[in-house]
C-alpha positions, 0 to 999 in steps of 0.5 A: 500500500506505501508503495501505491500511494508513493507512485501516486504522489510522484505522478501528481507531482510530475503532472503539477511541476511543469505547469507550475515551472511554466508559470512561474517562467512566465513572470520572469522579465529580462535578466540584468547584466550585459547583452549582445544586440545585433540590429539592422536597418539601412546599416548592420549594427552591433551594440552592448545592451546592459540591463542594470537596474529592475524596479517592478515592471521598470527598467534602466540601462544603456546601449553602446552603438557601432555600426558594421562596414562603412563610414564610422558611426555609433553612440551610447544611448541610456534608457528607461523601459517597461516589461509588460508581462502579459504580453512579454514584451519589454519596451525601452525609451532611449534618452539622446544618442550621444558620440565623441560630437554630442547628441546624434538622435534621441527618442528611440523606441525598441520593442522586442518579445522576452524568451521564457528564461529572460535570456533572448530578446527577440522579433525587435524594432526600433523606431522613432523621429530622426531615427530609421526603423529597423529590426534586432534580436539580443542574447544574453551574455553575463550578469556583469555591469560595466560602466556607460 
């Protein structure tokens, strides 16, 4: 009799852990640290996207910007963003785009879905005045904090 009551909680449990792993992981919002962006819009672009502070559904941080091929062009850009839960979305408002001259754009709007581990962006745009639309996607590389 311990023996079937055993096998029964077991099977409970193993049919109640991955919804409550699955719920759970959806809650998760994008994890902290220094990520890898690769954007394109009339250029390819590279960028390092640290996530630094989370506050509730808010977050803070900061794009490092260069482009690939061609003339010299990037920046560094703060922002301050949102991650919508429901959705997965997390978007994230750009303050001035700022290189070795001063400000080059401000503005800038990026979207993307949040992967269930809070480790990939995905399906992003970007868009905004002076600003040519474009698409991205970022992984997540550490949990390191580097200075803007």
């Amino acid at each position: 009799m311990p023996r079937n009551i055993l096998t029964s909680v077991l099977v409970f449990v193993l049919l109640l852990l991955p919804h409550g792993m699955y719920a759970q992981a959806q809650e998760v919002g994008p994890a902290l640290g220094t990520w890898e962006l690769s954007g394109k819009d009339r250029r390819e672009w590279k960028a390092v996207l640290v996530i630094s502070k989370r506050d509730g559904a808010g977050y803070a941080g900061f794009l490092k910007w260069r482009a690939l091929g061609g003339e010299p062009a990037g920046g560094s850009e703060q922002f301050k963003g949102v991650f919508n839960s429901s959705t997965k979305v997390i978007t994230l408002k750009g303050m001035d785009m700022k290189d070795k001259k001063g400000s080059i754009a401000s503005g800038s709007i990026y979207e993307a879905t949040v992967t269930q581990d809070g480790r990939a962006l995905r399906n992003g745009t970007w868009f905004g005045p002076n600003v040519a639309p474009g698409t991205w996607f970022a992984n997540w590389v550490n949990g390191e904090m580097p200075e803007p």
